[in-house]
C-alpha positions as a Markdown table, in Angstrom:
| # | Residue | x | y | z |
|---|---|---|---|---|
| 1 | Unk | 0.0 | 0.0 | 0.0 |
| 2 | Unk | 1.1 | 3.7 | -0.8 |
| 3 | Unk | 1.1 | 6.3 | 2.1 |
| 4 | Unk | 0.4 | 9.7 | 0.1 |
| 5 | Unk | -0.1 | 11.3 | 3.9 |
| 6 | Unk | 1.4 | 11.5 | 6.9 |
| 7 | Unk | 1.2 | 13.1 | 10.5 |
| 8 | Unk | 3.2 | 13.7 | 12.9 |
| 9 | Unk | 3.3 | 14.5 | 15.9 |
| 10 | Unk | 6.1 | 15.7 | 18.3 |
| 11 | Unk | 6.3 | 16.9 | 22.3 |
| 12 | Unk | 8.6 | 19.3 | 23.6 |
| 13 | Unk | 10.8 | 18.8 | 20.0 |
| 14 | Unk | 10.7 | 14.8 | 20.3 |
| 15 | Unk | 8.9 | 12.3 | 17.5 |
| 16 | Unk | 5.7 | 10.4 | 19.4 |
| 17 | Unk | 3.7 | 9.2 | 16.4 |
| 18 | Unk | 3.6 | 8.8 | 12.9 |
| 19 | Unk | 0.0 | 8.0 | 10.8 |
| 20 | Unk | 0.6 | 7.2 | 7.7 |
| 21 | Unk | -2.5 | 6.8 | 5.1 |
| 22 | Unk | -3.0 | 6.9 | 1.8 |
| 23 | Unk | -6.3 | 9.4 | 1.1 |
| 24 | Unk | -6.9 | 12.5 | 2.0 |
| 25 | Unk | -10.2 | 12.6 | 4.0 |
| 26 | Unk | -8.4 | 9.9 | 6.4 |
| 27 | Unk | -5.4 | 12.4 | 6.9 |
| 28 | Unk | -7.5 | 15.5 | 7.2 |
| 29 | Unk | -10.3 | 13.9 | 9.5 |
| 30 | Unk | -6.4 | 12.9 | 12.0 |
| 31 | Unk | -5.5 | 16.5 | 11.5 |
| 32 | Unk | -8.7 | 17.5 | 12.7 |
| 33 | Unk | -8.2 | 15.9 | 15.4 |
| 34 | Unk | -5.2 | 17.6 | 16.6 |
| 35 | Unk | -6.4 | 20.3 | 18.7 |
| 36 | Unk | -3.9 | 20.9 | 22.0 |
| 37 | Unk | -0.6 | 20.2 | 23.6 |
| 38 | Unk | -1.6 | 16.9 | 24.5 |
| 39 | Unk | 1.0 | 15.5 | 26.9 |
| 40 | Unk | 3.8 | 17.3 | 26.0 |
| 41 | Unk | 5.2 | 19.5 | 28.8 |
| 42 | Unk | 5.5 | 22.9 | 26.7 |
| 43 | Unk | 4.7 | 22.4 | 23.6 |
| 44 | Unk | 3.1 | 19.8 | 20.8 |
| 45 | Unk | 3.7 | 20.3 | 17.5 |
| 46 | Unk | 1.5 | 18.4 | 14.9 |
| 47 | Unk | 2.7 | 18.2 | 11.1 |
| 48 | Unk | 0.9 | 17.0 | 7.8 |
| 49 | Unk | 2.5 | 16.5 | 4.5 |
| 50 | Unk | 0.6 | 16.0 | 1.3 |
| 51 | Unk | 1.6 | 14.1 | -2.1 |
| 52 | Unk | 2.9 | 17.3 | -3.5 |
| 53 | Unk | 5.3 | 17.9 | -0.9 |
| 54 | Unk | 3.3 | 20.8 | 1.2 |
| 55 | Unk | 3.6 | 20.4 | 4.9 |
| 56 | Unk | 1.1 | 22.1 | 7.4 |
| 57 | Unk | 1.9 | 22.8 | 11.0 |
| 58 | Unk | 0.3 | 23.5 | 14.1 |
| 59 | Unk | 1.5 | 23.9 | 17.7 |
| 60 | Unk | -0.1 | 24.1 | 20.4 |
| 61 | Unk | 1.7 | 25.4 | 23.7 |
| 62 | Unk | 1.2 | 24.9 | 27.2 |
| 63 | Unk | 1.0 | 28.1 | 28.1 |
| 64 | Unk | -2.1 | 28.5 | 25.6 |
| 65 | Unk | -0.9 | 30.1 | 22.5 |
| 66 | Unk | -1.0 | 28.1 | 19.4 |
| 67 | Unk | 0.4 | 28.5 | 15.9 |
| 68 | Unk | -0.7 | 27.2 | 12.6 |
| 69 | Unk | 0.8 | 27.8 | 9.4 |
């Protein structure tokens, strides 16, 4: 099977999880999902790259402020 998505996610700067699927409702419906700094103790970051190479980021920190680009 070909992965065209994947997400990761990261606390405090360290790799917890990669989901890799193959279509995009799957990946989006994850990314959805990603919504605070889970158990991280600063900071989660949450990353999804598509086919053509785009990657979108959010982080969410502790402290409340969050960033997505």
């Amino acid at each position: 099977m070909e992965y065209n998505y994947a997400l990761t996610t990261s606390y405090d700067g360290e790799l917890i999880h990669t989901l890799r699927v193959s279509d995009m409702l799957t990946a989006v419906d994850a990314w959805n999902k990603c919504v605070d700094y889970g158990f991280a103790k600063e900071y989660a970051t949450y990353n999804l790259s598509d086919p053509t190479g785009k990657m979108y980021t959010k982080t969410f920190y502790a402290n409340g402020k969050v960033s997505i680009k």
